[in-house]
N, CA, C and O atoms as a printed pandas DataFrame, in Angstrom:
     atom_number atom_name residue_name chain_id  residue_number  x_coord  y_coord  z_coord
0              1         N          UNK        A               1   91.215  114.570  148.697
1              2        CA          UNK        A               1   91.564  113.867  147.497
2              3         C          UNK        A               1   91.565  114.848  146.323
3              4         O          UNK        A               1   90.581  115.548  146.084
4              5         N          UNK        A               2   92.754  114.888  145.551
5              6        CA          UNK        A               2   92.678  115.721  144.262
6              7         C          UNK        A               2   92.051  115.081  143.057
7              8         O          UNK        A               2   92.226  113.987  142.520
8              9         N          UNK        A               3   90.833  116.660  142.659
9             10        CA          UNK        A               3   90.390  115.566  141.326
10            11         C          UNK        A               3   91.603  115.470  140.036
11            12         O          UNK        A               3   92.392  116.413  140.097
12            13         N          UNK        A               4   91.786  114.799  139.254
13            14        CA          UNK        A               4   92.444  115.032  138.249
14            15         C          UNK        A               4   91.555  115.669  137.256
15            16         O          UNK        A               4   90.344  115.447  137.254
16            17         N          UNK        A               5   92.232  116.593  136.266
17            18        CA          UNK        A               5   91.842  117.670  135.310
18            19         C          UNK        A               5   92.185  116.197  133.892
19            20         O          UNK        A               5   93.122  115.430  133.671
20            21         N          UNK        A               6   90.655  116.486  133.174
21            22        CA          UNK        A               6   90.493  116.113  132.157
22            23         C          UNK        A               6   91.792  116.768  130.600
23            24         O          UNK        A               6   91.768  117.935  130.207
24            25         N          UNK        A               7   92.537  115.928  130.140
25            26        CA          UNK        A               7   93.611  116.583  129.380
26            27         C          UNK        A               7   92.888  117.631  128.596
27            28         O          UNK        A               7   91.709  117.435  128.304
28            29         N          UNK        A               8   93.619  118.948  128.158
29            30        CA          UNK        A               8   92.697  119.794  127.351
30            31         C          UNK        A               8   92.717  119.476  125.791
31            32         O          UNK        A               8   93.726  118.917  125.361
32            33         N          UNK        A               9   91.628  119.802  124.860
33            34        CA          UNK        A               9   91.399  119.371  124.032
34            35         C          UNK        A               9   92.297  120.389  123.498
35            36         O          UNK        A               9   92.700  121.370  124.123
36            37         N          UNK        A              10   92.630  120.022  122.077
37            38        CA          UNK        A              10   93.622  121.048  121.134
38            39         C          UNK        A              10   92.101  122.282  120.645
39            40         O          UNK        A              10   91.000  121.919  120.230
40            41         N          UNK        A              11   92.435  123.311  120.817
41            42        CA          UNK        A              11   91.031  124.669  120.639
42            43         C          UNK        A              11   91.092  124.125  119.054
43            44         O          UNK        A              11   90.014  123.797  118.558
44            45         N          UNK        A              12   92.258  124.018  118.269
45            46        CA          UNK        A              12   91.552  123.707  116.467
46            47         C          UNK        A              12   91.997  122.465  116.702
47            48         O          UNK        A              12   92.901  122.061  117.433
48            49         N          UNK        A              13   90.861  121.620  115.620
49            50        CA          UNK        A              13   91.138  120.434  115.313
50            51         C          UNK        A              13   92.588  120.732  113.833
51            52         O          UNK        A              13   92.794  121.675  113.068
52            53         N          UNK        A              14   93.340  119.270  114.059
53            54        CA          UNK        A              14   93.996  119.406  112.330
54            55         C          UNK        A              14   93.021  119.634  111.590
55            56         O          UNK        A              14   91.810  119.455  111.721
56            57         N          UNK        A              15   94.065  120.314  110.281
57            58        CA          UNK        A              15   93.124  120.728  109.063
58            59         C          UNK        A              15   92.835  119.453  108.249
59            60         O          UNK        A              15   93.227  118.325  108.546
60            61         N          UNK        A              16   92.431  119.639  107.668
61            62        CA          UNK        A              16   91.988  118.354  106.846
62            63         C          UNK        A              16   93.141  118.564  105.364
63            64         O          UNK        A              16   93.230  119.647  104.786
64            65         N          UNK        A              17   93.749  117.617  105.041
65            66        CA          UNK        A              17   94.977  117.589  104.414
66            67         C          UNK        A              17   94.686  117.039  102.756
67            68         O          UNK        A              17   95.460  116.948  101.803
68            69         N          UNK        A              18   93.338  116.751  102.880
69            70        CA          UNK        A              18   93.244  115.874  100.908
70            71         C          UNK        A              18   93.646  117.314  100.025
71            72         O          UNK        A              18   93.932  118.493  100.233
72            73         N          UNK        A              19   93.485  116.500   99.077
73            74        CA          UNK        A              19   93.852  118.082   97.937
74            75         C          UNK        A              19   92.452  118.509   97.825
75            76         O          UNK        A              19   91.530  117.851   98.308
76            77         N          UNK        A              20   92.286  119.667   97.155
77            78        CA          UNK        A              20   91.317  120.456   96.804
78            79         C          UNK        A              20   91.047  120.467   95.734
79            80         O          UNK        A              20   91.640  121.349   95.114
80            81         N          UNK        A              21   90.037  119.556   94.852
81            82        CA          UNK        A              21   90.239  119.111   93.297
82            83         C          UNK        A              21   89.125  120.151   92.514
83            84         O          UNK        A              21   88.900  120.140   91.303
84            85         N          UNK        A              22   88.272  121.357   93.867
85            86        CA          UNK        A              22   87.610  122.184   92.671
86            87         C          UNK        A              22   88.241  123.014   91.514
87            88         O          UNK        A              22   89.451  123.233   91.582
88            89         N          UNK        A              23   87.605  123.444   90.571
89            90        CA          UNK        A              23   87.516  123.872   89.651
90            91         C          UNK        A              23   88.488  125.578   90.065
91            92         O          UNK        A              23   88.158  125.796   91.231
92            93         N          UNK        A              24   89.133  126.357   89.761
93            94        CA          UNK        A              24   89.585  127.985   89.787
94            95         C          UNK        A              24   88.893  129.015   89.443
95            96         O          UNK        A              24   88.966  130.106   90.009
96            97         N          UNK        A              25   87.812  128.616   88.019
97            98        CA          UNK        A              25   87.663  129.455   87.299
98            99         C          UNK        A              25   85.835  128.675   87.040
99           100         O          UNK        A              25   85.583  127.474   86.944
100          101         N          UNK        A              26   84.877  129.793   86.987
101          102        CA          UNK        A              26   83.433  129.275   86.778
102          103         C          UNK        A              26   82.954  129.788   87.524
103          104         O          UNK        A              26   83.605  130.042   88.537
104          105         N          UNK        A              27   81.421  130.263   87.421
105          106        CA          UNK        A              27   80.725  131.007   88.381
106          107         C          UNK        A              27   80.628  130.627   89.741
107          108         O          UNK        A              27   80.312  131.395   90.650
108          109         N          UNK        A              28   80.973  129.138   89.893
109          110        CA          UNK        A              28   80.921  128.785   91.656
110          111         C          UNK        A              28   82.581  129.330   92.071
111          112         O          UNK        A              28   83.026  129.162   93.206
112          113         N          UNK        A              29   83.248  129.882   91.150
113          114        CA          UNK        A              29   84.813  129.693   91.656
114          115         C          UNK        A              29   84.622  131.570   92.167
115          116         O          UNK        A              29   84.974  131.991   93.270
116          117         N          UNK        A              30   84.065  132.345   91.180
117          118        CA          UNK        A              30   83.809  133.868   91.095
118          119         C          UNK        A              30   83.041  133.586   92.396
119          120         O          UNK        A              30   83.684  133.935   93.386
120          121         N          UNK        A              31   82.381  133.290   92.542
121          122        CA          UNK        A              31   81.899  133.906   93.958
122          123         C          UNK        A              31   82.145  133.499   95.187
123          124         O          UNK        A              31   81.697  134.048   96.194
124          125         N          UNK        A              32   83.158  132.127   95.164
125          126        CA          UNK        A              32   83.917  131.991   96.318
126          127         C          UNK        A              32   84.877  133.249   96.381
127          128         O          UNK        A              32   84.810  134.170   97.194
128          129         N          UNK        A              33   85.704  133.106   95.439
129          130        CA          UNK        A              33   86.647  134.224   95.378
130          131         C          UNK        A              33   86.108  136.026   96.253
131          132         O          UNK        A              33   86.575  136.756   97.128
132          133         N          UNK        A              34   85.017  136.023   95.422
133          134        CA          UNK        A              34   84.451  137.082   95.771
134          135         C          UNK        A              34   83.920  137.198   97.376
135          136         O          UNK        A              34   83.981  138.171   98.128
136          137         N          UNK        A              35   83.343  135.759   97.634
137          138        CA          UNK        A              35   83.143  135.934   99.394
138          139         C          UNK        A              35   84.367  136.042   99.932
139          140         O          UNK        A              35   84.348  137.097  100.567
140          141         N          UNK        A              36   85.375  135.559  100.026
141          142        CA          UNK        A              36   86.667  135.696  100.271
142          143         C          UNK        A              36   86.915  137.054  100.744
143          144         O          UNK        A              36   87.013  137.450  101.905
144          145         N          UNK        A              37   87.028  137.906   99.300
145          146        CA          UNK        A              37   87.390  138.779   99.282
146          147         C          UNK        A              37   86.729  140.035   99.871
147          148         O          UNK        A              37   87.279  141.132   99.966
148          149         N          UNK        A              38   85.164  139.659  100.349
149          150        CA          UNK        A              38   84.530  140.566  100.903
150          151         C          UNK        A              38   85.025  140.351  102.614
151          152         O          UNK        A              38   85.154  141.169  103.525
152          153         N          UNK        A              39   85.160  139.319  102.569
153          154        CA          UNK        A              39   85.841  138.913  104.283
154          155         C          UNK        A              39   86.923  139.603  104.541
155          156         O          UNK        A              39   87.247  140.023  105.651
156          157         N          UNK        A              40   87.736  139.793  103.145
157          158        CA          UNK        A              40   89.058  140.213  103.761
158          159         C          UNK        A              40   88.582  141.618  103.405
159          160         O          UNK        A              40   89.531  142.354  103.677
160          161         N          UNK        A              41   87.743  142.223  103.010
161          162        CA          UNK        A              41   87.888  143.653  102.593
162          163         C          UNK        A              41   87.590  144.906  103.560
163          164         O          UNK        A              41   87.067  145.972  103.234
164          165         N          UNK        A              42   87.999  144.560  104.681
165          166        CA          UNK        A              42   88.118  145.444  105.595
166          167         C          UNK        A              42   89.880  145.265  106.414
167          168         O          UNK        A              42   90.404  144.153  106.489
168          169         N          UNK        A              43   90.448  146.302  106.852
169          170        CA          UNK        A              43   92.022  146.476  107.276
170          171         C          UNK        A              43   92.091  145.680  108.281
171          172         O          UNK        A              43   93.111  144.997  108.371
172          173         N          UNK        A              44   91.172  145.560  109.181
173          174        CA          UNK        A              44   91.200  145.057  110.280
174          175         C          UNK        A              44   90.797  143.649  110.294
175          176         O          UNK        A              44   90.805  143.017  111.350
176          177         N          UNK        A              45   90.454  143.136  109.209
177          178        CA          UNK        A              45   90.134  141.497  109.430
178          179         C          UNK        A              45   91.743  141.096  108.724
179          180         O          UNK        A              45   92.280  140.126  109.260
180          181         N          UNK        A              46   92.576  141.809  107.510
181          182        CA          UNK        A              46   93.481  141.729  107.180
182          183         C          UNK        A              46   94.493  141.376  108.061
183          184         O          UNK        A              46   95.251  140.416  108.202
184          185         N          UNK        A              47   94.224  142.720  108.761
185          186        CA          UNK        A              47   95.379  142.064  110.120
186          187         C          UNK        A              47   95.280  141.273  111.527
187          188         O          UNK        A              47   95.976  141.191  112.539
188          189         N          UNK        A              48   94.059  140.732  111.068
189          190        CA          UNK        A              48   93.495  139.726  112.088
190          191         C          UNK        A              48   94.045  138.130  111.542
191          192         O          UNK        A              48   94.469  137.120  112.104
192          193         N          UNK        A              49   93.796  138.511  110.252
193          194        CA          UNK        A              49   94.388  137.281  109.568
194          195         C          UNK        A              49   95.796  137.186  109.281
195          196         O          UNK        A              49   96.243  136.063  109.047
196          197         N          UNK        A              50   96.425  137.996  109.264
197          198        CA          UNK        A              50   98.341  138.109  109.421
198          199         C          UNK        A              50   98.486  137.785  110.881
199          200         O          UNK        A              50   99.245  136.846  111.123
200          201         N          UNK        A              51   97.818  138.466  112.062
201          202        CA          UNK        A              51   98.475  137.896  112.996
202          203         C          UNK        A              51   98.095  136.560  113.076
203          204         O          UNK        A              51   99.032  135.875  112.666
204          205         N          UNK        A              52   97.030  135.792  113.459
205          206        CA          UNK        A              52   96.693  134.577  113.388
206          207         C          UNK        A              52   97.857  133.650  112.535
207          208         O          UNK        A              52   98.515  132.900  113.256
208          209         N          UNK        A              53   98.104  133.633  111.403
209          210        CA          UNK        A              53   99.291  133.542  110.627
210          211         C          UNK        A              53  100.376  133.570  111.491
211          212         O          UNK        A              53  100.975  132.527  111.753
212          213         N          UNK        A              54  100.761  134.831  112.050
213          214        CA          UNK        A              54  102.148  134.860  112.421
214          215         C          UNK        A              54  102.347  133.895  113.947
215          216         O          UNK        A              54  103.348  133.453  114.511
216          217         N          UNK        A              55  100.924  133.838  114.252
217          218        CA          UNK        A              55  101.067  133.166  115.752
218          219         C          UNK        A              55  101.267  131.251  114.959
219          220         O          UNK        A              55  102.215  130.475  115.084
220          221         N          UNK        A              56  100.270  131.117  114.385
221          222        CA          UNK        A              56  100.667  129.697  113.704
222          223         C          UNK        A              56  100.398  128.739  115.082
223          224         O          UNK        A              56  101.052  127.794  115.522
224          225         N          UNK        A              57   98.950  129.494  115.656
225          226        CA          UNK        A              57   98.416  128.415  116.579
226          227         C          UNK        A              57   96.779  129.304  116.913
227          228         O          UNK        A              57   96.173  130.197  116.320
228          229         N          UNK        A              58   96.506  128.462  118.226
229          230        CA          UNK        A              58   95.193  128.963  118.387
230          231         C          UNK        A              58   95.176  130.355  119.273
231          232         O          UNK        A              58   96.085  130.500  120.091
232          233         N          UNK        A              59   94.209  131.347  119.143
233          234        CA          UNK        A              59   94.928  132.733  119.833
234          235         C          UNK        A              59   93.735  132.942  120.234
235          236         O          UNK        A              59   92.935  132.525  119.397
236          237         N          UNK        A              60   92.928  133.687  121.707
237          238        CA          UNK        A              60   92.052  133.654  122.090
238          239         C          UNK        A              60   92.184  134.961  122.563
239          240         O          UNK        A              60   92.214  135.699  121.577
240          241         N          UNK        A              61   92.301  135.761  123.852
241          242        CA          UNK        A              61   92.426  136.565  124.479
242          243         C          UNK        A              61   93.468  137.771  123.250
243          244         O          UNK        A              61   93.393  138.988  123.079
244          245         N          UNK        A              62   94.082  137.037  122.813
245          246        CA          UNK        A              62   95.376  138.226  122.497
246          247         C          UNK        A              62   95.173  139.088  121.330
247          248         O          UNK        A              62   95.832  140.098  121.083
248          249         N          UNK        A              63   94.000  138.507  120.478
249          250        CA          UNK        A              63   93.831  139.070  119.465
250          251         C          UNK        A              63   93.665  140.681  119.827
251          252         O          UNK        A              63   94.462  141.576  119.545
252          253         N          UNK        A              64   92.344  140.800  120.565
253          254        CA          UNK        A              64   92.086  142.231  121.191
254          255         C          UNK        A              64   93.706  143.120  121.917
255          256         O          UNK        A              64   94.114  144.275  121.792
256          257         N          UNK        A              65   94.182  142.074  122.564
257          258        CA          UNK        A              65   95.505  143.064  122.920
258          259         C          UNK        A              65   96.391  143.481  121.611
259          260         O          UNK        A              65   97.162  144.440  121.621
260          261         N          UNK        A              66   96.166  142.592  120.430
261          262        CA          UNK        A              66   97.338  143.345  119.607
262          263         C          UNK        A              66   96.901  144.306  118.718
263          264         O          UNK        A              66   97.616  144.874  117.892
264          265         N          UNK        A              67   95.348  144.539  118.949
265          266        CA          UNK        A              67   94.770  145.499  117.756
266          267         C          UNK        A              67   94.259  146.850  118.812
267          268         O          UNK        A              67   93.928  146.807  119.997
268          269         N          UNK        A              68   94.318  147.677  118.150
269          270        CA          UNK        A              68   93.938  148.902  118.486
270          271         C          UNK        A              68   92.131  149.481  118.422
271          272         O          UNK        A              68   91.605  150.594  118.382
272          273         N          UNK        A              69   91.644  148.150  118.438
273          274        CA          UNK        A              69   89.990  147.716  118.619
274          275         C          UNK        A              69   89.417  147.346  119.530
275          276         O          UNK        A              69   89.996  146.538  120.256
276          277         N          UNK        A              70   87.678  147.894  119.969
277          278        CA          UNK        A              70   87.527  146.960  121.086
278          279         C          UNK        A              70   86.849  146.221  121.018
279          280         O          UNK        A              70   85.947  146.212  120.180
280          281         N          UNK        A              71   87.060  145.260  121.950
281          282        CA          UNK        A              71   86.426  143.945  122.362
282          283         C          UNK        A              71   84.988  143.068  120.901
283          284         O          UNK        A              71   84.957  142.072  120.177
284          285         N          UNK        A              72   84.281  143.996  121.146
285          286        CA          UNK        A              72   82.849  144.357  120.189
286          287         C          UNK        A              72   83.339  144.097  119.080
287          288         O          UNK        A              72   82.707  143.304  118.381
288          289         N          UNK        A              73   84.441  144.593  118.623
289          290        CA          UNK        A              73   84.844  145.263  117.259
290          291         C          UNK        A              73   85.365  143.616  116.598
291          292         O          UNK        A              73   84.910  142.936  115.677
292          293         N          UNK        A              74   86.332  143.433  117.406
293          294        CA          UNK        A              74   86.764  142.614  117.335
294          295         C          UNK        A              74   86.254  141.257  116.957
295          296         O          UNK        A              74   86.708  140.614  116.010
296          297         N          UNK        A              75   85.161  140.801  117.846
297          298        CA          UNK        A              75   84.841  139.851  117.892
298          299         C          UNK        A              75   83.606  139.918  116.614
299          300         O          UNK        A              75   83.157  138.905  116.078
300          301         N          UNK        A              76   83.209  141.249  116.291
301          302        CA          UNK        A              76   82.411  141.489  114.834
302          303         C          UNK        A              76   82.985  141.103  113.627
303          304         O          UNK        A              76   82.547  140.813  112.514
304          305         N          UNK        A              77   84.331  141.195  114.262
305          306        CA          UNK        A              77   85.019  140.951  112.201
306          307         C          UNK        A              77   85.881  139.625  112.548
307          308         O          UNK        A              77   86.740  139.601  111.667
308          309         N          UNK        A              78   86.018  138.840  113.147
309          310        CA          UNK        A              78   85.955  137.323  113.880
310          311         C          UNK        A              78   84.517  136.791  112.789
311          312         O          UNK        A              78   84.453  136.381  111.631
312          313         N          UNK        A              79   83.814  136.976  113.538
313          314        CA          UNK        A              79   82.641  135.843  112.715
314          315         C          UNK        A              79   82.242  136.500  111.520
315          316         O          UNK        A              79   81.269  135.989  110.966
316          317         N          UNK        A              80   82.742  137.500  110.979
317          318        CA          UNK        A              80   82.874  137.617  109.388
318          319         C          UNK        A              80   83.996  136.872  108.691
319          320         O          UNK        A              80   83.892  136.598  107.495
320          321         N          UNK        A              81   84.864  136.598  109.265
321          322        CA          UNK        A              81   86.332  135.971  108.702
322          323         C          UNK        A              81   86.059  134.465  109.001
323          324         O          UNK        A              81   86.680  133.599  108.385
324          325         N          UNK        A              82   84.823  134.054  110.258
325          326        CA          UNK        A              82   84.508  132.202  110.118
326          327         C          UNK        A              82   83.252  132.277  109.617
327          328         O          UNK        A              82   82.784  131.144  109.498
328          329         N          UNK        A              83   82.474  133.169  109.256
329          330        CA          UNK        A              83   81.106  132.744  108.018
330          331         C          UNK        A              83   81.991  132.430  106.931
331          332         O          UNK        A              83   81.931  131.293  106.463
332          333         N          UNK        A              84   82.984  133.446  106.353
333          334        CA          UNK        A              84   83.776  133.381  104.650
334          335         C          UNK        A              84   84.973  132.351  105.020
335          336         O          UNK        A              84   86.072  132.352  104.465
336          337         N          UNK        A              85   84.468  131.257  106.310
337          338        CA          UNK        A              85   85.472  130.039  106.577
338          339         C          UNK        A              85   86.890  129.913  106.269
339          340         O          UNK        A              85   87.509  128.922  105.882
340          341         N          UNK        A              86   87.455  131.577  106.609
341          342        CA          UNK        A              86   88.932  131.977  106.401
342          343         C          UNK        A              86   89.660  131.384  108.082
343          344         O          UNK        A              86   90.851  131.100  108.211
344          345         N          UNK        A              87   88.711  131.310  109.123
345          346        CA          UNK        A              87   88.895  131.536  110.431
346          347         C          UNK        A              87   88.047  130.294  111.013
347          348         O          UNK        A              87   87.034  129.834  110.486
348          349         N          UNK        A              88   88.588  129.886  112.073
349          350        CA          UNK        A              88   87.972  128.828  112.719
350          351         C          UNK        A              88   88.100  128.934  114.246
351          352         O          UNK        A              88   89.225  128.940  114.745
352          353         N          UNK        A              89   86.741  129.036  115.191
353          354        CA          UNK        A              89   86.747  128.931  116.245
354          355         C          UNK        A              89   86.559  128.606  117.028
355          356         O          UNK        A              89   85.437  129.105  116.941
356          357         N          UNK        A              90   86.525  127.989  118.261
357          358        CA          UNK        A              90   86.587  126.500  119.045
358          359         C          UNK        A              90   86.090  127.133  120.500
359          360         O          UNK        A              90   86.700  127.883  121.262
360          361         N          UNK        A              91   85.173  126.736  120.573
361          362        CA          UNK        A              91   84.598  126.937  122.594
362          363         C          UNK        A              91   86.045  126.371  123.060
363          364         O          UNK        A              91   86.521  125.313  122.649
364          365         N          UNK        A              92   86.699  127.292  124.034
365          366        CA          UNK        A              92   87.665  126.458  125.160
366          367         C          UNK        A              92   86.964  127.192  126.435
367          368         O          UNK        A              92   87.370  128.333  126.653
368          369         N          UNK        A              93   86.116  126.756  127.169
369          370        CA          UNK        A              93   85.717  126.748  128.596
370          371         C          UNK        A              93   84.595  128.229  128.251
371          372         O          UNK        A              93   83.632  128.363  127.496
372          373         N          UNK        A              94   85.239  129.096  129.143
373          374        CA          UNK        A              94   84.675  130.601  128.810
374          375         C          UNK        A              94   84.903  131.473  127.784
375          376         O          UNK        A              94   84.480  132.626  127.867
376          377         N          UNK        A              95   85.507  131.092  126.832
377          378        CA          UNK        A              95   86.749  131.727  125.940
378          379         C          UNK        A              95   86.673  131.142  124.367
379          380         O          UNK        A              95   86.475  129.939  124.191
380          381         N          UNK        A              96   86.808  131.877  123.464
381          382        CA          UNK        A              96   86.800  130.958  121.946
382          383         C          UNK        A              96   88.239  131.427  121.350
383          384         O          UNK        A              96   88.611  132.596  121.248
384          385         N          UNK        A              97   88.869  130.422  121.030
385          386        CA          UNK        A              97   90.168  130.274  120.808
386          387         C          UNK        A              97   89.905  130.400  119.391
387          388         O          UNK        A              97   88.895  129.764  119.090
388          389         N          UNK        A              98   90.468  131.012  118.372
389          390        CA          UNK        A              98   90.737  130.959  116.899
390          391         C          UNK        A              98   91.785  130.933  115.757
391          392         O          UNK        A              98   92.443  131.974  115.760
392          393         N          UNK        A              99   92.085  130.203  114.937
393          394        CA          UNK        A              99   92.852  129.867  113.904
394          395         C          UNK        A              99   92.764  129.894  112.658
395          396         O          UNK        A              99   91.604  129.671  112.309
396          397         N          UNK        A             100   93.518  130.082  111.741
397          398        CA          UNK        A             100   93.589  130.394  110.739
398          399         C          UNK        A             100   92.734  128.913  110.004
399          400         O          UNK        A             100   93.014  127.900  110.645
400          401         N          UNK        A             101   92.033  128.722  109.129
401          402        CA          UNK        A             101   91.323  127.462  108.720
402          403         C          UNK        A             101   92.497  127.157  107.228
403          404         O          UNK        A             101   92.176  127.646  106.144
404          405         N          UNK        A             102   93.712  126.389  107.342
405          406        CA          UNK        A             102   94.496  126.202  106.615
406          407         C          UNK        A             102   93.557  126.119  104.393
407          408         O          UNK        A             102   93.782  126.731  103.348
408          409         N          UNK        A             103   92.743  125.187  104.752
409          410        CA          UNK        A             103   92.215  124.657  103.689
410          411         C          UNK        A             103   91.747  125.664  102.840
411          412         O          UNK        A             103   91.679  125.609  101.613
412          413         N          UNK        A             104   91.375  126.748  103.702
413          414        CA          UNK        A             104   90.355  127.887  102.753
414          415         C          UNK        A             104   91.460  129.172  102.445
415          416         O          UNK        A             104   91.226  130.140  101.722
416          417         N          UNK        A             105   92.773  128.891  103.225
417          418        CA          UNK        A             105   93.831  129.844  102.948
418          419         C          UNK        A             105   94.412  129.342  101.631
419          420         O          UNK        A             105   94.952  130.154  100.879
420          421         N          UNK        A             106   94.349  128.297  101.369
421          422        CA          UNK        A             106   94.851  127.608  100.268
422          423         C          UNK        A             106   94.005  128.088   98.850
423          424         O          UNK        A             106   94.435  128.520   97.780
424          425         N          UNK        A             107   92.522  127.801   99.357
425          426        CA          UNK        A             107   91.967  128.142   98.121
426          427         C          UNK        A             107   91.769  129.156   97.877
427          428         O          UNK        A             107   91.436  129.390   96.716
428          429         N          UNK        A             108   91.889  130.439   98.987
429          430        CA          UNK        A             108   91.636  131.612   98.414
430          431         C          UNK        A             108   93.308  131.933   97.707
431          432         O          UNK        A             108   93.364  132.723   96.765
432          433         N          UNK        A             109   93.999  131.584   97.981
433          434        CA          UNK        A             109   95.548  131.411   96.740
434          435         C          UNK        A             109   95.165  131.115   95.415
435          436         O          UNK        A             109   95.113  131.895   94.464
436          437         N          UNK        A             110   94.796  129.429   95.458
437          438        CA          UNK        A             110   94.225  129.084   94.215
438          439         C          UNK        A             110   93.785  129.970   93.290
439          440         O          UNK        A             110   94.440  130.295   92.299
440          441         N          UNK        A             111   92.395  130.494   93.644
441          442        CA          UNK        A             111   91.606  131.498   93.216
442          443         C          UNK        A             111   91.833  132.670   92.845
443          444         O          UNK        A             111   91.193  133.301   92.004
444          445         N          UNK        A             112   92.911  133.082   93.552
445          446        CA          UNK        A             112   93.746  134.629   93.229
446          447         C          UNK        A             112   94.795  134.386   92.400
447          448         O          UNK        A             112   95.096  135.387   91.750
448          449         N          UNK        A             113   95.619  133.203   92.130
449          450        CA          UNK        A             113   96.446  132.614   91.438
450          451         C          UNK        A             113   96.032  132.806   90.296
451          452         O          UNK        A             113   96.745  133.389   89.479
452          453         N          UNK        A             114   94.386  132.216   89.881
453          454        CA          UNK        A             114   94.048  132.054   88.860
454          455         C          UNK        A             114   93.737  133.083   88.247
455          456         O          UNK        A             114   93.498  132.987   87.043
456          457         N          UNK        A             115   93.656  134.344   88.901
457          458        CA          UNK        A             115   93.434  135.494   88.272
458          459         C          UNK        A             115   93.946  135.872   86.270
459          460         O          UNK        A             115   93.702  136.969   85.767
């Protein structure tokens, strides 16, 4: 008898779609901005976050194949980019699948906008 396979869950949930009614500018806005910007302030989370972007889904395994980093490296500047909640990552089985966290791409715009 075949078991049937439980459907797989989507690795990101949707983003959450309300508007974002904080403030741009004020000391809680400066130091979002500023965590932000310490997340992105290395080359390699930069282009961790363009590809993620360019894939425009959840990417697990491939990240390490498209960077010239290993494994270690990789997965070090991963949970610097989902502490500064630029990045979001999802247990799928053995494996953590990750995506761009739409909401916080938005506000780090906002925030740089407001410059």
């Amino acid at each position: 008898m075949k078991r049937k396979s439980k459907p797989k869950a989507a690795c990101c949930p949707p983003p959450e779609d309300s508007p974002d009614l904080r403030p741009t500018e004020g000391p809680q806005a400066d130091r979002e901005l500023a965590s932000f910007a310490k997340a992105l302030g290395h080359v390699a989370r930069v282009q961790i976050v363009r590809l993620l972007l360019r894939k425009n889904s959840c990417v697990c395994g491939g990240i390490v194949d498209e960077l010239p980093l290993a494994q270690s490296t990789v997965s070090q500047h991963l949970k610097v980019l989902k502490q500064a909640g630029l990045v979001r990552g999802e247990i799928d089985g053995p494996r953590v699948c990750y995506c761009i966290e739409p909401r916080a791409l938005r506000r780090l715009r906002a925030l740089v906008g407001s410059l």
